[in-house]
C-alpha positions as CSV (number, residue, x, y, z in Angstrom):
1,X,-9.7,-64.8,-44.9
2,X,-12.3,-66.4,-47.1
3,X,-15.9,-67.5,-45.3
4,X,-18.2,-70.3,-46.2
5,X,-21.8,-71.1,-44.6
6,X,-21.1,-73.6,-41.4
7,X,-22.9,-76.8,-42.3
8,X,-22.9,-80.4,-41.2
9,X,-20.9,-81.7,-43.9
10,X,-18.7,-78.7,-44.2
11,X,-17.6,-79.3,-40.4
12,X,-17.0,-82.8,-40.4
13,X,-15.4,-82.9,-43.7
14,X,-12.6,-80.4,-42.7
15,X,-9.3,-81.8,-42.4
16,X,-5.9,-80.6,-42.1
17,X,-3.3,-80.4,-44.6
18,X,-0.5,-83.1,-45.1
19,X,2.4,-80.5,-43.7
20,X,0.6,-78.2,-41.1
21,X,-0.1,-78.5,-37.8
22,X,-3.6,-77.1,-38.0
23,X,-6.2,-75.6,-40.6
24,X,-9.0,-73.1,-40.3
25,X,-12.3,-72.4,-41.9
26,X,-14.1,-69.6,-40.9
27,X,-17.9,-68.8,-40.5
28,X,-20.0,-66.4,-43.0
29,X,-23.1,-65.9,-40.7
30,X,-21.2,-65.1,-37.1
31,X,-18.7,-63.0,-36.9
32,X,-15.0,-64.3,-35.6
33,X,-16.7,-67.9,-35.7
34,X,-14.2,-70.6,-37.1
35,X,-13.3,-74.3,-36.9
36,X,-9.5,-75.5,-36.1
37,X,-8.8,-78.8,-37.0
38,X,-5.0,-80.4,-36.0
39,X,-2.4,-82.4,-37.6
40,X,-4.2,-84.9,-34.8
41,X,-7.6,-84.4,-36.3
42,X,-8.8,-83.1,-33.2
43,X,-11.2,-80.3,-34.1
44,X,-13.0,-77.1,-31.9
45,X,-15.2,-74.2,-32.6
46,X,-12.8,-70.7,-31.9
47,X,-14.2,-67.3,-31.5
48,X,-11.4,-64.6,-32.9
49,X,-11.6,-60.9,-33.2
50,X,-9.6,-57.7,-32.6
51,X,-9.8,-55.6,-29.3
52,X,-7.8,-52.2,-28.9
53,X,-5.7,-53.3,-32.1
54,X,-4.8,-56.8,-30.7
55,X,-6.0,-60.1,-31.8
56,X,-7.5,-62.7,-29.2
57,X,-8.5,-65.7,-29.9
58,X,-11.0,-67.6,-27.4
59,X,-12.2,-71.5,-27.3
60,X,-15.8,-72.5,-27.5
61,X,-15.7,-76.3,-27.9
62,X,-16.1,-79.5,-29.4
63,X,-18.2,-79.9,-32.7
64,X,-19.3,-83.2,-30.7
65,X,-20.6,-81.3,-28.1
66,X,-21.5,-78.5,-29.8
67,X,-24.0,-77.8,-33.1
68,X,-23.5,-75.1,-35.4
69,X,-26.3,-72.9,-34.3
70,X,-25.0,-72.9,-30.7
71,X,-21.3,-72.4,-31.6
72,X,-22.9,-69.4,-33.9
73,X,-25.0,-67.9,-30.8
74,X,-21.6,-68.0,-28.4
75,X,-19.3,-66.5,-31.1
76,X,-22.3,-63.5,-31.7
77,X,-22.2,-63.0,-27.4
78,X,-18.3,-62.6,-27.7
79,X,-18.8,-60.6,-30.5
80,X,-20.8,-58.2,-28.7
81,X,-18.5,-57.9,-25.4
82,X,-15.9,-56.9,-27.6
83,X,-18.0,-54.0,-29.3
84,X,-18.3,-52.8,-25.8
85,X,-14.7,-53.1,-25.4
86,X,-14.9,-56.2,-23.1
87,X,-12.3,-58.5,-23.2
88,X,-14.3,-62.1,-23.4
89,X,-11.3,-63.7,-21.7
90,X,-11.2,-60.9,-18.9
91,X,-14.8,-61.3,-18.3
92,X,-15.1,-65.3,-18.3
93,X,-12.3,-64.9,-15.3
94,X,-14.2,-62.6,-13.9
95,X,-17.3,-65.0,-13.6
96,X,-14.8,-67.6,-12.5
97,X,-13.5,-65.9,-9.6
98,X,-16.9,-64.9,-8.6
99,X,-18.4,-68.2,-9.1
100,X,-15.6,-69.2,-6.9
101,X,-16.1,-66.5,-4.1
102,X,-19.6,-67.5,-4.1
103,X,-18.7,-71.0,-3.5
104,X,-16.0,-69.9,-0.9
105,X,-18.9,-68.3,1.2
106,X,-21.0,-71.5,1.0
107,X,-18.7,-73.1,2.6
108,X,-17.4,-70.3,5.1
109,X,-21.0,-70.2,6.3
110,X,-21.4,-73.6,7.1
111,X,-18.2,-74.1,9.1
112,X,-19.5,-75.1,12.8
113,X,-18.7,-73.9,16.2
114,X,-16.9,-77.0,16.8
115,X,-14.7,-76.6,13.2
116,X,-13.6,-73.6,14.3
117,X,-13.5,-74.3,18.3
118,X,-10.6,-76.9,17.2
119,X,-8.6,-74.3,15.4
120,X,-9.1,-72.2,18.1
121,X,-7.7,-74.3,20.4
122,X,-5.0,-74.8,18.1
123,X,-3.6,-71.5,18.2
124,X,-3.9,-71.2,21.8
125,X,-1.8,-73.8,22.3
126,X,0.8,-73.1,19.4
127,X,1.2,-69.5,19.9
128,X,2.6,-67.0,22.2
129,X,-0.3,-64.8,24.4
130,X,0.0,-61.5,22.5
131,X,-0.7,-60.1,26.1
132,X,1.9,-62.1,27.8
133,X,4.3,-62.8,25.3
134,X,4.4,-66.4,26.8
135,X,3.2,-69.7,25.8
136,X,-0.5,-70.6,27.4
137,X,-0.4,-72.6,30.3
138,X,-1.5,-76.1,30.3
139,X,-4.4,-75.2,32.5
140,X,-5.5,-73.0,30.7
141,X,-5.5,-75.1,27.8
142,X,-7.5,-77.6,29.6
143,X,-10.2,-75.4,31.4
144,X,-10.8,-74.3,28.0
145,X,-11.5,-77.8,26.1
146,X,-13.5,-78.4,29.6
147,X,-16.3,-75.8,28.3
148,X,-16.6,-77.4,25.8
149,X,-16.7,-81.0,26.6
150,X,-19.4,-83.4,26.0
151,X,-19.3,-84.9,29.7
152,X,-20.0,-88.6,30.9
153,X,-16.0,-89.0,31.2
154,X,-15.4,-91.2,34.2
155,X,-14.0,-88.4,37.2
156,X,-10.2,-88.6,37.3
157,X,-11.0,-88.1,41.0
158,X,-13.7,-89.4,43.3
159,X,-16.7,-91.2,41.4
160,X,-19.2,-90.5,38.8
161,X,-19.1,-88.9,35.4
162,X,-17.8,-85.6,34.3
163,X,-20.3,-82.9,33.6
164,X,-21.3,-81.4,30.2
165,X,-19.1,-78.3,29.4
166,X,-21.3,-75.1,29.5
167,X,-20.2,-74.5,25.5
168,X,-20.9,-77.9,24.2
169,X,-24.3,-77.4,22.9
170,X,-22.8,-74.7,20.6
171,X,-20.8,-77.9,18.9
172,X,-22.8,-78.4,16.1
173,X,-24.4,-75.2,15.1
174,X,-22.9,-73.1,12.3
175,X,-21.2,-69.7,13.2
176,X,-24.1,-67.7,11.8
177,X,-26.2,-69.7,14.2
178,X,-24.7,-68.2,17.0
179,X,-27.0,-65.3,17.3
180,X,-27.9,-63.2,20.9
181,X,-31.2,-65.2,20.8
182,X,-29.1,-68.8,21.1
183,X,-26.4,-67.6,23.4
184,X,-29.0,-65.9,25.9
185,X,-31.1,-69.4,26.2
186,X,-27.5,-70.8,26.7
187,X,-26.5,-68.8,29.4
188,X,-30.1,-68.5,30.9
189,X,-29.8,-72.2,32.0
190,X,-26.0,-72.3,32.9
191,X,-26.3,-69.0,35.6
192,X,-29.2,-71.0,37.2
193,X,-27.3,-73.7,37.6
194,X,-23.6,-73.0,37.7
195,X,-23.3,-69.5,37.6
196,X,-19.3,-68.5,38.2
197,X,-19.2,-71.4,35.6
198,X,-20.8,-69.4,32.7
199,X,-19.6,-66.3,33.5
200,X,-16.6,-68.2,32.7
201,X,-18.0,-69.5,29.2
202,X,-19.3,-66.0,28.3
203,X,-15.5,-64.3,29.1
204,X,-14.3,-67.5,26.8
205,X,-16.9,-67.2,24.0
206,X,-16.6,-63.6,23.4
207,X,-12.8,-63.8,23.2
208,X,-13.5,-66.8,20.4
209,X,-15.8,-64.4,18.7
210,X,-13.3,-62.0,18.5
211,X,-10.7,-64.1,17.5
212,X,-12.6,-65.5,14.3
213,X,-13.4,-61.6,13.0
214,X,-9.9,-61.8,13.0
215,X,-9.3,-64.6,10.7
216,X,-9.9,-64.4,7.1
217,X,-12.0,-67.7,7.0
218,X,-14.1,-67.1,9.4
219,X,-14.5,-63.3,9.8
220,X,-18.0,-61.5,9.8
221,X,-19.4,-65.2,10.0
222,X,-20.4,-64.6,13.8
223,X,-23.0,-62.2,14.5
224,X,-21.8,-59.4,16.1
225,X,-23.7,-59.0,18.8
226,X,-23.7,-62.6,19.9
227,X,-21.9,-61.2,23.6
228,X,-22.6,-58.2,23.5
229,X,-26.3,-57.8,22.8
230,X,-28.3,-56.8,26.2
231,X,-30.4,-59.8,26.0
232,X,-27.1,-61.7,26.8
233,X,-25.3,-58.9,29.1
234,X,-28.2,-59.0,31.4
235,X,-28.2,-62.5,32.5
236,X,-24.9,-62.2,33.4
237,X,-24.2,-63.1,37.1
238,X,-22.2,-60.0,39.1
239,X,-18.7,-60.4,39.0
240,X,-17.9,-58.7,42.5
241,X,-15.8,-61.0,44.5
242,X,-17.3,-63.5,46.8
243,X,-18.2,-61.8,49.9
244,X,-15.5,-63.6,52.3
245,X,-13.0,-65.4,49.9
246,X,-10.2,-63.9,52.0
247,X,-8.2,-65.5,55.0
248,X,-8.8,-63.2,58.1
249,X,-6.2,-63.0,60.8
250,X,-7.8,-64.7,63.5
251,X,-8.4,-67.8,60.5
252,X,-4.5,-68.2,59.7
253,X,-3.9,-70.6,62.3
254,X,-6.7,-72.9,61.6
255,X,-5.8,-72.7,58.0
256,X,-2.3,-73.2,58.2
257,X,-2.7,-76.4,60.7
258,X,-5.0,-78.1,58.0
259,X,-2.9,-77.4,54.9
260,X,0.3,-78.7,56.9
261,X,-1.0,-81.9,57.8
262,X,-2.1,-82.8,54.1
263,X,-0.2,-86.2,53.5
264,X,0.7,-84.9,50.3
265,X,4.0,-82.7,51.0
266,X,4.4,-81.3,47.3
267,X,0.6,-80.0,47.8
268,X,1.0,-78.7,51.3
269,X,4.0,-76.6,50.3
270,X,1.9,-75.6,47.2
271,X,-0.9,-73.9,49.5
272,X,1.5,-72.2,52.0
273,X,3.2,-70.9,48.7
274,X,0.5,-69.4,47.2
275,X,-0.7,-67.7,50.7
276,X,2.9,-66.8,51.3
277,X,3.6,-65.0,48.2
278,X,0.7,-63.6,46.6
279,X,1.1,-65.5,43.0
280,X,-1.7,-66.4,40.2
281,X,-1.5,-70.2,40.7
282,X,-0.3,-71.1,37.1
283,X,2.8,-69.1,37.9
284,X,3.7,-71.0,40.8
285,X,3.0,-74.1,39.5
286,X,4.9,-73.9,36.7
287,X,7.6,-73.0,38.4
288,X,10.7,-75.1,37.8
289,X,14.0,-76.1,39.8
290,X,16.5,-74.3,37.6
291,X,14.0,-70.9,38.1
292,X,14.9,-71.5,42.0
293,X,17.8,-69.9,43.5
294,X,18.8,-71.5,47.4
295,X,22.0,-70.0,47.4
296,X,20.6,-66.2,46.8
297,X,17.3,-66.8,47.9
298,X,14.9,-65.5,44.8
299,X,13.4,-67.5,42.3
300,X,11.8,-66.6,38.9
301,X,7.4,-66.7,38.2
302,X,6.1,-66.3,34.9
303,X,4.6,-63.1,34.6
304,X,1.2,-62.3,32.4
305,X,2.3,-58.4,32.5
306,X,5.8,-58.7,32.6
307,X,6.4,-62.2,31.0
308,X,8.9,-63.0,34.2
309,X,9.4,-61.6,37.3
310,X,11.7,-62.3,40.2
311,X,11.2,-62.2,44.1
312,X,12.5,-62.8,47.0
313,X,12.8,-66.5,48.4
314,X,11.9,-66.1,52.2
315,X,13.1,-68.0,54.9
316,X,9.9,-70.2,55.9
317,X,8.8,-71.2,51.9
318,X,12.8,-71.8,51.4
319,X,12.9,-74.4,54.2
320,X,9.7,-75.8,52.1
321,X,11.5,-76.4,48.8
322,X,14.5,-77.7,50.9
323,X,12.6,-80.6,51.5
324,X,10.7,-81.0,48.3
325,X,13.9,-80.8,46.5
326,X,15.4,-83.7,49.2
327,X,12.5,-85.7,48.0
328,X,12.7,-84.9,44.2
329,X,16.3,-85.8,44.6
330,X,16.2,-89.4,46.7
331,X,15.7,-92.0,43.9
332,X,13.5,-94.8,44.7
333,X,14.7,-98.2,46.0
334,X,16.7,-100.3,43.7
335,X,13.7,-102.8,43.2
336,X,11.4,-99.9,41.6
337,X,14.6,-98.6,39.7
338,X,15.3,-101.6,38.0
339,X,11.5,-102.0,37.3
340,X,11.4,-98.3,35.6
341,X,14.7,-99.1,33.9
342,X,12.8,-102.2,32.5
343,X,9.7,-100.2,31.6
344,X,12.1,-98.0,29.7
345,X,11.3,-95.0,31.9
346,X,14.8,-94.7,33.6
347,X,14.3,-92.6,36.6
348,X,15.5,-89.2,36.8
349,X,14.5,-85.8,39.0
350,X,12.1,-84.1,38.0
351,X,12.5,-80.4,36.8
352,X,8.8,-79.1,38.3
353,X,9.2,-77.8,42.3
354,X,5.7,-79.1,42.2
355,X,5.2,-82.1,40.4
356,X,2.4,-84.3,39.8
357,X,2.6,-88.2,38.4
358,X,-1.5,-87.7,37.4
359,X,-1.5,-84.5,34.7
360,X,-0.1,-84.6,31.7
361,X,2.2,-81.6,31.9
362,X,4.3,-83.0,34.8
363,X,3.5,-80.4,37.4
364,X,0.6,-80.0,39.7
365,X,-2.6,-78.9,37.9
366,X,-5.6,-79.8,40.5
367,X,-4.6,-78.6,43.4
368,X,-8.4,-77.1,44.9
369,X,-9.5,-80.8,46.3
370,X,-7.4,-81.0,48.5
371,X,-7.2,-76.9,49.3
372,X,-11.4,-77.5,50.1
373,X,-10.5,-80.7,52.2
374,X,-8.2,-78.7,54.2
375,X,-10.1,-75.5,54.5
376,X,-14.0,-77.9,55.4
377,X,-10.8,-79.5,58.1
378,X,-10.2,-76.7,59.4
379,X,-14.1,-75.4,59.6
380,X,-13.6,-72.3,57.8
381,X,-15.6,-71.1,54.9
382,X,-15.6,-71.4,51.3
383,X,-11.7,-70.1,49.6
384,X,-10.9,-70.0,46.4
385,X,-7.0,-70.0,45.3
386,X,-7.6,-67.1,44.2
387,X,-8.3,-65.9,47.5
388,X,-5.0,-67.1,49.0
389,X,-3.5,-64.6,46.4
390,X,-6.0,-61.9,47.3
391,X,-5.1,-62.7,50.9
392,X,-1.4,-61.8,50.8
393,X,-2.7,-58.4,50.0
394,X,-5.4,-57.8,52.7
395,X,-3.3,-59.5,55.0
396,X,-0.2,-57.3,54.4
397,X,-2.2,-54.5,55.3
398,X,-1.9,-55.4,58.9
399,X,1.8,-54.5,58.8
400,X,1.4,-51.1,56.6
401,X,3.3,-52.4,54.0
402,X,3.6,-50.1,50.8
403,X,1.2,-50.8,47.8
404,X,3.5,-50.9,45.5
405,X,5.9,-53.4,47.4
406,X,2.8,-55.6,47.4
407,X,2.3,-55.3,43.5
408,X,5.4,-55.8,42.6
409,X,5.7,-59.3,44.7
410,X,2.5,-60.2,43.1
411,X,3.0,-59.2,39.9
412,X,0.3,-56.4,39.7
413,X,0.5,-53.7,36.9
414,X,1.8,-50.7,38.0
415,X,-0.7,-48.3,39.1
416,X,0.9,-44.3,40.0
417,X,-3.1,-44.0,41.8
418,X,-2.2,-45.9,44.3
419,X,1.7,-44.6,45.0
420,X,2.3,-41.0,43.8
421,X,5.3,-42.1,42.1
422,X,5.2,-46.0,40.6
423,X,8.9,-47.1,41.0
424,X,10.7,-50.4,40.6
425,X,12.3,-51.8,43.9
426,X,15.4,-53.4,44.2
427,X,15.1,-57.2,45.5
428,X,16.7,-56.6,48.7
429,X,13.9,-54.8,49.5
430,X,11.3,-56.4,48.3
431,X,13.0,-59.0,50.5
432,X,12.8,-56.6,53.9
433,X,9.3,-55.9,53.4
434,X,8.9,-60.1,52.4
435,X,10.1,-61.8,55.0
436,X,8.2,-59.5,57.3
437,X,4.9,-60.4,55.6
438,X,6.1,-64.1,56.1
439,X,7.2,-64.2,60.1
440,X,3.8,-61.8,60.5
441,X,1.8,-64.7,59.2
442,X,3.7,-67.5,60.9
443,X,3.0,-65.4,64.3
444,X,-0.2,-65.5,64.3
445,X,-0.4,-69.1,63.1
446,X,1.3,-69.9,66.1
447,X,4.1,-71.5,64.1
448,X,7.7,-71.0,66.1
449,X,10.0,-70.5,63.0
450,X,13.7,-70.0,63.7
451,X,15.5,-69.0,59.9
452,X,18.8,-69.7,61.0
453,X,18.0,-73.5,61.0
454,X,16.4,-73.6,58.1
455,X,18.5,-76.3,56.4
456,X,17.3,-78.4,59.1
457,X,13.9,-78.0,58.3
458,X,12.8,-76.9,62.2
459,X,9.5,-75.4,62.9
460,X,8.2,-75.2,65.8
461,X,4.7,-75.1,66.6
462,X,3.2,-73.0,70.2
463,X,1.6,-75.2,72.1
């Protein structure tokens, strides 16, 4: 192909020939530099050589925005990449994608905690537990976008504002910002002040850090040592159980006389429930009417190890639901019908054992006012719920019941330490050893319950 010197009035004179759809002229000083000019008159600078026996042919721009000595200068760079067997194209994708990476990173280190706290929560409540193959509980849910609330809320119950979540001033810090230096000042306040409560936020934290080294957008953002670094570690409170936060024997009766006179029924059969059968308190109050058998006597929990697990509905907590399920039943009178009919809210049962008008989820969510109005009723010390359920364990004790037969009513992972021989037992059983656990406690409550009228709802109290 012929070559002429580039020149001003070489370049602006080229034109394409009546009949073609372009025309080229081609540079004598650079190498594989030439002009295209279409049928359209539109004209661009080209750099085209031969690589490994193929021809490429690369685009270096407009002769408006580009003067000959420049276009000459890009065409001899390309030139040289292909002498070292570089394909231009290859490495101008290359620059591209790293340009791009670069840029990606930028922006991946200035997501903030808050950013990714919202997807977080996200996924929790989208997806399955991977440990409980179950959805998250609303509860949990909640206590988590508690951490890391802002506070001032007017309180849903009593008066007053709602505190500042423990987490919240992590909101607007980037990820990389989270280092063991910021989370120890963090948790240095929050264990002076409310220490079970950030033990609590540390547990949380460290699970969100682990969770976003497991995404792709925000993994090795987070230092990695943010929990685990012993500047943090060591200002942990002790997580050994509050000396106490057990019922003894001798405090059943006082207990049970203040939960059974809370006005609210749904609540009072709530405590009993969770005393009487040992469960994590999301699992029985999620519990739902169709999960309930009265004619069989068991009724199905949600299970963190298992998923679901079924036990044995005992006399005294059966006569409970009777009567919750009599109220959940009776429809209200026919002025407050037609009202709720009006409002577009026909009236219907509803499907929770334990329901609750105030939370969003339609069961009862809440339940620990009125458990520490009871228990400061009833003059005993400070119980968690969790120590009703730890209760049913120490309590059983008293009758020599066998570990595993506890476990399995509570919904414990198997443990062969503690029985030679871990074995599944059949719900009849479970049921023996139950209802013994049940008419143990009611005795020394001094509640008189006779099973045989249980439809009829009759306890009966010793004087």
């Amino acid at each position: 192909m012929a070559k002429v010197n580039f020149t001003a009035a070489r370049v602006d004179g080229h034109k394409c020939p009546e009949g073609k759809s372009q025309a080229f002229i081609w540079d004598s000083k650079a190498p594989g530099l030439g002009l295209r000019v279409t049928k359209n008159g539109a004209k661009a600078y080209i750099f085209q050589a031969k690589l490994h026996g193929d021809t490429i042919r690369i685009t270096i721009g407009d002769p408006r925005s580009w003067d000959i000595d420049q276009a000459q200068e890009e065409a001899r760079r390309l030139q040289r990449l292909v002498d070292d067997g570089v394909d231009p194209r290859e490495h101008a994708a290359e620059k591209r994608a790293a340009m791009a990476a670069r840029k990606a990173e930028v922006e991946r280190q200035d997501v903030t905690f808050a950013d990714a706290w919202d997807a977080y929560l996200t996924e929790l409540r989208t997806k399955v537990s991977p440990k409980t193959k179950r959805p998250r509980s609303a509860q949990y849910i909640e206590d988590h976008r508690k951490l890391a609330a802002p506070g001032g809320a007017p309180k849903k119950r009593g008066q007053g504002s709602t505190s500042q979540g423990p987490l919240y001033p992590l909101m607007p810090l980037k990820l990389p910002e989270l280092t063991s230096v910021r989370i120890a000042a963090l948790l240095e306040d929050e264990v002076a002040e409310r220490p079970t409560s950030a033990a609590y936020a540390y547990r949380v934290l460290k699970a969100f850090a682990r969770w976003c080294d497991g995404q792709d957008r925000y993994t090795g953002i987070v230092p990695g040592d943010c929990y685990s670094s012993p500047k943090v570690t060591a200002l942990l409170p002790s997580t050994k159980t509050r000396e106490g936060d057990s019922l003894e024997r001798e405090q059943l009766a006082a207990w049970f006389q203040a939960v059974r006179a809370l006005p609210n029924p749904v609540l009072s059969a709530y405590l009993q429930g969770l005393l009487l059968n040992g469960p994590r308190r999301e699992e029985l109050a999620e519990l739902r009417w169709d999960e309930v058998d009265l004619r069989w006597n068991k009724m199905k929990l949600g299970d963190k190890v298992e998923g679901t697990r079924v036990i044995p509905l005992t006399p005294y907590f059966r006569s409970l639901l009777l009567e919750l399920k009599r109220i959940n039943d009776t429809p209200p009178n026919v002025t407050q019908l037609k009202a709720m009919e009006a409002a577009g809210t026909p009236w219907k049962p509803s499907s929770w054992v334990f329901p609750s008008d105030a939370s969003e989820s339609g069961h009862i969510e809440e339940p620990r006012y009125a458990h520490q109005a009871a228990i400061q009723e009833a003059g005993l010390p400070h119980l968690t719920l969790q120590g009703l359920r730890r209760s049913f364990g120490t309590l059983a004790e008293w009758l020599e019941v066998p570990t595993g037969i506890v476990a399995q009513i509570q919904g414990h992972k198997p443990s062969a330490l503690a029985e030679k021989h871990y074995r599944r037992r059949p719900l009849d059983l479970l049921r023996m050893w139950h209802a013994r656990i049940e008419a143990w406690m009611l005795e020394q409550a001094g509640i008189r319950f006779e099973p045989e009228q249980a439809t009829g709802l009759k306890v009966i109290t010793a004087a």
